[in-house]
C-alpha positions in Angstrom: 88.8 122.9 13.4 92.0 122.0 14.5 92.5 118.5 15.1 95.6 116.1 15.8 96.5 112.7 16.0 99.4 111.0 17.4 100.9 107.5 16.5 103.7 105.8 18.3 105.7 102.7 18.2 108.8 100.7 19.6 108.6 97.9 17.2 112.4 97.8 16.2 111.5 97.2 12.3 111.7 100.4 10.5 108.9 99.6 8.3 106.6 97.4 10.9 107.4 100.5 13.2 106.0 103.3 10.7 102.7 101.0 9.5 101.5 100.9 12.9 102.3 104.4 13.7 100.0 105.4 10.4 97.6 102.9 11.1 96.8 104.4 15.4 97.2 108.0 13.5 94.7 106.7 10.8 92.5 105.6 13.6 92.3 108.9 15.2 92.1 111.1 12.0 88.0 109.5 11.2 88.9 110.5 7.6 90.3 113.8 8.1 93.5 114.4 6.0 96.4 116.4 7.9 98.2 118.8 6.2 101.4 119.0 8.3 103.1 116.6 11.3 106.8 116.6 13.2 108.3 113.3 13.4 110.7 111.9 16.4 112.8 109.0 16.2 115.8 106.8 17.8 119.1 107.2 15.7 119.1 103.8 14.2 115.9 103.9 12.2 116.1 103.8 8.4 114.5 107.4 8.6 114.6 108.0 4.6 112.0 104.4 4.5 110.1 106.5 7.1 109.8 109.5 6.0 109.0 107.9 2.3 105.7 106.0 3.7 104.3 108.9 5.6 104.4 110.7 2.4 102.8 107.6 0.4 99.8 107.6 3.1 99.6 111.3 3.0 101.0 112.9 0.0 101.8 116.7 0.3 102.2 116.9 4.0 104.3 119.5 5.2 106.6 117.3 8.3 109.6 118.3 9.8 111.3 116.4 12.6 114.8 114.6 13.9 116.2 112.2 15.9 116.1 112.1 19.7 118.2 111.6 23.1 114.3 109.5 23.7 110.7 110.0 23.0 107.6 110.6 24.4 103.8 110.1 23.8 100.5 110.1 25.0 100.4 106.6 23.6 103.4 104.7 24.2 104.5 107.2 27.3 108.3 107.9 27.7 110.6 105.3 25.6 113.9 104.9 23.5 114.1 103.1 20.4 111.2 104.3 19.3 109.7 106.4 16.5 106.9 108.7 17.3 104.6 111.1 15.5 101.8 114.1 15.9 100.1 114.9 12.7 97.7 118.3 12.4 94.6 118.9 10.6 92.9 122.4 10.3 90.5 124.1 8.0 91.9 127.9 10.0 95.7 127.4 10.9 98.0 126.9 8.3 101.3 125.3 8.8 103.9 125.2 7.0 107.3 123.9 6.3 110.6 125.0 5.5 114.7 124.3 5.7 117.7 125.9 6.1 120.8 123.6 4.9 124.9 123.7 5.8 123.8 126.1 8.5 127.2 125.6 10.5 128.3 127.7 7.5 126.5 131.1 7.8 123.9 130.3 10.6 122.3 134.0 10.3 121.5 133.6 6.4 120.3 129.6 6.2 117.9 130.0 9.1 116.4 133.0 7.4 116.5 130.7 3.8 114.2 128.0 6.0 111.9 131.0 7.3 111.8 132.5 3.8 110.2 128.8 2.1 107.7 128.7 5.2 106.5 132.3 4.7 106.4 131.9 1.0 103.8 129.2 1.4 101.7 130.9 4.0 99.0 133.2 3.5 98.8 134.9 6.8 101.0 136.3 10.1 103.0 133.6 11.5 102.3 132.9 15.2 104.8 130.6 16.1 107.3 128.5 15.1 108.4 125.2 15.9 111.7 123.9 15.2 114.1 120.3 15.5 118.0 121.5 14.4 121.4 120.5 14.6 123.0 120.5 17.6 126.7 119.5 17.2 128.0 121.1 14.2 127.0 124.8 15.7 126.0 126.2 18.8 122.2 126.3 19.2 122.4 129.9 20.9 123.5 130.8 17.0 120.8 128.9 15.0 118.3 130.4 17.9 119.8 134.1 17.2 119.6 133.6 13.6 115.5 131.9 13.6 114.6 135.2 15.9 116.4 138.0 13.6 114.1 135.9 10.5 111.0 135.9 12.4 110.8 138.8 14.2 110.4 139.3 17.9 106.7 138.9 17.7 107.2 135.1 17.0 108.1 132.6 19.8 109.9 130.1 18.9 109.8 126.0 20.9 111.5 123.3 19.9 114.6 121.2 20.9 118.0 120.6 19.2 118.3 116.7 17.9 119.8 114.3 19.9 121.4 110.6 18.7 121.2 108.7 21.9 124.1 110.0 23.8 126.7 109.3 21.2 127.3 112.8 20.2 128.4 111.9 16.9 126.0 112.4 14.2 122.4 113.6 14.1 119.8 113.8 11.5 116.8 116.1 10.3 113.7 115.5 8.6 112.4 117.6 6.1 109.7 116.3 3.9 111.1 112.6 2.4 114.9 114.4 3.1 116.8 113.0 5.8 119.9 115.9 6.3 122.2 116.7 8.8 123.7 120.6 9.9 120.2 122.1 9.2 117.3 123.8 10.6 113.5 122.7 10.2 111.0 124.4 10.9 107.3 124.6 10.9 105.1 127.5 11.2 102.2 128.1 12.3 99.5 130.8 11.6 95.9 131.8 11.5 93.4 131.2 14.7 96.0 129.3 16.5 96.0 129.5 20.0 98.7 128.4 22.3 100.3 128.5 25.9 104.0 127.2 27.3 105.2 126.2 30.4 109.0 126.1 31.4 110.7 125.3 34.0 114.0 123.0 35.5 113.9 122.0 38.8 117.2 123.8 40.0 117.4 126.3 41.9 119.9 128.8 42.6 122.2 128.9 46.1 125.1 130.6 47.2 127.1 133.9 46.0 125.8 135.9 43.0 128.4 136.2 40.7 129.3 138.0 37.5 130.9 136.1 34.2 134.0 138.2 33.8 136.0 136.5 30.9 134.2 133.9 28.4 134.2 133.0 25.0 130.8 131.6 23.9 130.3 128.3 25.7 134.1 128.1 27.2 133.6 129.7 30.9 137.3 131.2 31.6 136.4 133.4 34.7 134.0 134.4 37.5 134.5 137.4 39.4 137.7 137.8 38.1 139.0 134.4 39.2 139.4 130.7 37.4 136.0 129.7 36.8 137.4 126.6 37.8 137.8 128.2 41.3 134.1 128.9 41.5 133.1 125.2 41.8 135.4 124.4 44.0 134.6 126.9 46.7 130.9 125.0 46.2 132.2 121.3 45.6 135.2 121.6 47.2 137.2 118.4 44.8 134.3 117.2 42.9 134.6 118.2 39.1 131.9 120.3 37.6 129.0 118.1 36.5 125.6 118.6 34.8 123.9 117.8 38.8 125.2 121.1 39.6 124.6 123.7 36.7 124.7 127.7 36.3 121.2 129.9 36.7 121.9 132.8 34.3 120.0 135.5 35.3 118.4 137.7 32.3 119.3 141.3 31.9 116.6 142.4 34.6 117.3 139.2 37.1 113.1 138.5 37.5 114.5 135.1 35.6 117.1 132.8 35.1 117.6 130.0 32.1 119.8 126.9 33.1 123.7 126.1 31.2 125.1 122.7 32.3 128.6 122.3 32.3 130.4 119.2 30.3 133.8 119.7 30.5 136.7 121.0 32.4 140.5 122.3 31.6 142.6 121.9 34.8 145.5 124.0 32.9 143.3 126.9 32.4 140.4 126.6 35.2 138.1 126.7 32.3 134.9 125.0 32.3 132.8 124.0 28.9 129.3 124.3 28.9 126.2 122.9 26.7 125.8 126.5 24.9 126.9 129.7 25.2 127.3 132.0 28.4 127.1 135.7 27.5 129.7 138.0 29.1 129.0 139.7 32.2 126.2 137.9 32.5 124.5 137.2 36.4 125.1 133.8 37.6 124.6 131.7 40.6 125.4 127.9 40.9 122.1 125.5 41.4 121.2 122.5 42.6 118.2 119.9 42.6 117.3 116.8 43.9 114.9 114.3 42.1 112.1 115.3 43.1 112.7 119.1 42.3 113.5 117.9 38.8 110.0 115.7 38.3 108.2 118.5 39.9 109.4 120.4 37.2 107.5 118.7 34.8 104.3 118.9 36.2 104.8 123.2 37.0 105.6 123.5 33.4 102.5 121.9 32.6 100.1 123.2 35.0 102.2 126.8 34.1 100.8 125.8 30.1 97.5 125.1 30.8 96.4 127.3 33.3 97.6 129.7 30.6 96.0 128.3 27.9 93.5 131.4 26.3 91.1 129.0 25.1 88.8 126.4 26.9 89.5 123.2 25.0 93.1 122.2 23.6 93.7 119.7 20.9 97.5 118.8 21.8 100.2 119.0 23.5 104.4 119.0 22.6 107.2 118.4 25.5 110.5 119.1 24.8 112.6 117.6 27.9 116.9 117.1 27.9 118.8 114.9 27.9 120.5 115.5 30.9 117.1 115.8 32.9 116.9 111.6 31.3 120.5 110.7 32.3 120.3 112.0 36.2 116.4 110.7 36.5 117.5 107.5 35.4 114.4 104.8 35.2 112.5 107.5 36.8 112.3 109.3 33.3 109.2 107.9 32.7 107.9 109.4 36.1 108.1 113.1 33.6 105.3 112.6 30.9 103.8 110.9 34.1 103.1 113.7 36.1 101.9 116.2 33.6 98.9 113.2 32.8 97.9 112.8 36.3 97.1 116.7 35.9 94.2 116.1 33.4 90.9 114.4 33.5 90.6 114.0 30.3 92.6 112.8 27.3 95.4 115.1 25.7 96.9 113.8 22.7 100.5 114.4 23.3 104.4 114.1 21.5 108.0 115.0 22.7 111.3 114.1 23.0 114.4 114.4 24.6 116.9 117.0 23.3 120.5 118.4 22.9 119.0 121.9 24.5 115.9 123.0 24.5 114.0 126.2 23.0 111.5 128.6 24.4 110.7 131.5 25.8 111.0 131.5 30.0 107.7 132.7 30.3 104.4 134.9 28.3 106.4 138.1 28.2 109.9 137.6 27.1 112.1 137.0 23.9 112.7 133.1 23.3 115.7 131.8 25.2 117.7 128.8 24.8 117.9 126.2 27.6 119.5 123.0 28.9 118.3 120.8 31.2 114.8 122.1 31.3 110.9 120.9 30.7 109.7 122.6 28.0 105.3 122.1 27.6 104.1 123.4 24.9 99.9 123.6 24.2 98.2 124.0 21.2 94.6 124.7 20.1 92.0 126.5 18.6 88.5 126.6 20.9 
């Protein structure tokens, strides 16, 4: 059995917002207890009053979570403000929770401390691991780098890095009734799980294919030997670089390419600053999209997930989306969680959110890769 039930409110009352995300989750258990959930919520929430009465209504639970960039749910749809949250029950996968703290410090050795208290707890292989860390203290290439020399390369790893509403000041973490900030949470999951992802953007790549010739981790000094600077403006002639127009970065055989959006620019240098890290000589190709690309997106990673799935009945589905997809779709956000629902005839009990970067592998054969601007579905099951 593997069961899971999804609560979600806008109700702008911390407390009044939690009661009646316990009481539809209540609802939808029948009087099965869960034994581990992942909670999303807006940045102004008091998230320690939250995270206290989910653990009054269901002492022992194993929850992870964060704050958001917005949220999504099979029950409320796409919203901001909000606080939303997917609780699991099995009698055959065990999932469980752990934390890595001050992980700006020494990302490699925290994010194996939070893998080490999840495996300690867990009586079988892990399967896969899901994940809601920091993403302005540290780079979430590094926390990634660090989760996949814990795990193994056997493990996939999906998740998103927390967001706080576009203010890129502070974000926040949940781990059990803790509400932190610079760490890593994670859940993991093992036993007869069975699961599928989906991933794709939108963009697509055009023009010259080019080589990264001179960066240093997410600061992009040259292309092809020349100001990176240079590069855009051969393809945008004055127009700054901007998120519309990001870099495909082709992996190491070129079948695939993973999305870095651009946020800043030094006109002194002809340096530009993307969202995370750029590795050196790596393949790249500017890309475009236009709205409809990027919604399409949505559904193809969908459809990718559950024409994949290798079971015949799925209990639930996660969607990790970006914030930057959110800022160019404008109202037409919603038009996202939309599309993959109008690809199902029957109910899906689903939970998301919208993210600093997002995490996944690009598809069923490859290492987990971290992504910006991207539609990440994530399907979970056990018939």
């Amino acid at each position: 059995m593997f069961k899971t039930a999804v609560g979600h409110s806008n109700d702008p009352d911390s407390l009044s917002a939690i009661e009646e995300v316990l009481q539809q989750c209540v609802s939808s258990l029948g009087g099965d207890i869960p034994k581990a959930g992942i909670l999303f919520s807006a940045i102004d929430f008091e998230h320690a009053l939250i995270l206290q009465q989910i653990h009054q209504f269901f002492p022992g639970i194993e929850l992870i979570g964060g704050t958001t960039d917005g949220e999504i749910s099979s029950v409320l749809e796409f919203q901001q403000d909000s606080i939303t949250l997917m609780l699991f029950c099995s009698d055959e996968v065990e999932i469980n929770a752990g934390v890595g703290r001050k992980v700006s410090v020494d990302p490699i050795a925290v994010t194996k401390q939070a893998v080490e208290q999840a495996k300690a707890k867990t009586t079988e292989t892990p399967r896969l691991c899901l994940t809601h860390p920091e993403s302005l203290t540290i780079s979430g290439v590094s926390i990634l780098h660090g989760l996949k020399l814990a795990l193994g390369q056997n493990v996939p790893i999906f998740g998103g890095l927390a967001g706080d509403q576009s203010r890129y000041q502070n974000t926040y973490q949940f781990f059990q009734t803790e509400v932190l900030s610079d760490s890593v949470p994670i859940l993991l999951f093992s036993g007869t799980i069975l699961f599928s992802h989906g991933v794709a953007s939108g963009w697509h790549p055009i023009g010259q294919i080019s080589q990264v010739t001179k960066v240093d981790k997410n600061i992009l000094y040259e292309i092809d030997g020349k100001p990176a600077l240079d590069f855009y403006h051969h393809y945008l002639g004055l127009l700054p670089p901007s998120m519309e127009y990001p870099l495909a970065v082709f992996d190491q055989n070129r079948d695939n390419f993973y999305i870095r959006a651009p946020i800043a620019y030094n006109q002194d240098s002809g340096s530009i600053t993307f969202f995370a890290d750029i590795p050196d000589r790596a393949v790249i190709q500017i890309a475009e999209a236009c709205y409809e690309d990027i919604l399409a997106a949505s559904k193809a990673s969908f459809m990718n997930a559950l024409n994949n799935y290798p079971g015949a009945e799925p209990s639930a589905v996660l969607f990790f989306s970006c914030v930057a997809r959110r800022q160019i779709l404008g109202t037409r956000a919603k038009e996202e969680y939309q599309n993959t629902k109008l690809c199902l005839t029957y109910h899906l009990p689903g939970c998301g959110f919208y993210s600093y970067g997002e995490i996944a592998p690009i598809d069923g054969m490859s290492q987990t890769q971290f992504h910006n601007e991207t539609f990440v579905t994530l399907i979970l099951g056990t018939r």
